[in-house]
N, C-alpha and C positions, 0 to 999 in steps of 0.2 A: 815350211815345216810339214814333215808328215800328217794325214791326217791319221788321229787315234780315235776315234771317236765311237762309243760305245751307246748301246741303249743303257737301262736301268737293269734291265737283267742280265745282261751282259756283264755288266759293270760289275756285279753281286756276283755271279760268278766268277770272271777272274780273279773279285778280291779271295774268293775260297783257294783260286789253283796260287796265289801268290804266295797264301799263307801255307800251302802244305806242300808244293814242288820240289822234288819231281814226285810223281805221284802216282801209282797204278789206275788208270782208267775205271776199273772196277770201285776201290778203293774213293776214288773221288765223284764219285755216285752214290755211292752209301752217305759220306760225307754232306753231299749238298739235299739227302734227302731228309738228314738230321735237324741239320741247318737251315734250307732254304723251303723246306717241305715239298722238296721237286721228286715228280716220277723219274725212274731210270727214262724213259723216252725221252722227255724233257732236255735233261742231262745231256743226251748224247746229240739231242738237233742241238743245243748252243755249243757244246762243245766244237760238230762239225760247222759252225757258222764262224766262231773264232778262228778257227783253223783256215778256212776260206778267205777269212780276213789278213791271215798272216799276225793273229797275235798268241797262237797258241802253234806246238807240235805234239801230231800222239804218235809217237812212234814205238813199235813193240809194245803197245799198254802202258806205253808211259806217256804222263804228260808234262809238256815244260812248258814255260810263259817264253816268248818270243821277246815281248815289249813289256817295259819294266813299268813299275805303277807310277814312276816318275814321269815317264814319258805320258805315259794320258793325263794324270794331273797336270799338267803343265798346258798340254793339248786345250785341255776343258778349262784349265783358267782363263787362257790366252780367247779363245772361243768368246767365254762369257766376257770379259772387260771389253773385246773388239764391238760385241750386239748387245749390249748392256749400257758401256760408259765411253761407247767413242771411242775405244781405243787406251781412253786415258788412263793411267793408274793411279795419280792424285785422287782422278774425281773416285777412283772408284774406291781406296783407303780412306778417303772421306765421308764416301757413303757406307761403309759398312763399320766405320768404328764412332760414326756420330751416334752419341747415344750411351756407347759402351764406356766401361772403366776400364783401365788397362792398370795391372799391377806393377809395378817400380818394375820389376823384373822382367816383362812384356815389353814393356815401353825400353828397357836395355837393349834386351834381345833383336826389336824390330828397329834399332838406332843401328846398332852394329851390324846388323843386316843390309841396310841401308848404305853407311858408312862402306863394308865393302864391297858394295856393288857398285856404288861411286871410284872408290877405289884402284878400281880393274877396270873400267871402262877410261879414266884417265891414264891407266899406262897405253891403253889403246890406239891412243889417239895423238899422233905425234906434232910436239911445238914447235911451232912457225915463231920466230920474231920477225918481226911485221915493221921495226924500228931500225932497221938497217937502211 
């Protein structure tokens, strides 16, 4: 997998370009200085640092996201369960919903979620009869 992997403020900034793209350079300055209480300088070094990175374009004063916020969430979950829990996803659904309530409607949602990731990964994988 690619790496996506962002700082903190990185991160805060691309969630600004995700929610407003495509966006005028100018326009998303003003923006993050609303919101993130950043100088225009600021702005424009993380800007050119994502760019460098290949997850943003500023072309003609516009900017676009390159890499979608699924792909780094996925990046930094994958990240965190690898130096976290081994790898494992059990261990790591067990440690973070020990504790918690889940409502009827959560506990659906993460069955069926579940259910079809099981799902697809058994069409995937093709049957051997071994009884021949």
């Amino acid at each position: 997998m690619e790496e996506y992997r962002l700082f903190e403020s990185e991160y805060r900034f691309m969630d600004l370009i995700w929610r407003v793209e495509p966006v005028k350079s100018t326009q998303l300055v003003q923006t993050a200085r609303l919101e993130l209480e950043w100088k225009k300088s600021t702005c424009y070094t993380v800007l050119k640092k994502l760019e460098a990175k290949g997850f943003v374009k500023n072309e003609d004063t516009i900017v676009y996201a390159l890499v979608k916020r699924e792909q780094v969430q996925r990046y930094e979950s994958e990240q965190l369960i690898a130096r976290s829990f081994g790898g494992s996803l059990p261990v790591f659904l067990n440690t973070f919903l020990k504790g918690r309530r889940l409502t009827k409607r959560e506990a659906k949602e993460l069955h069926a979620l579940i259910e079809d990731v099981a799902s697809k990964e058994a069409e995937e994988v093709p049957h051997v009869d071994f009884e021949q």
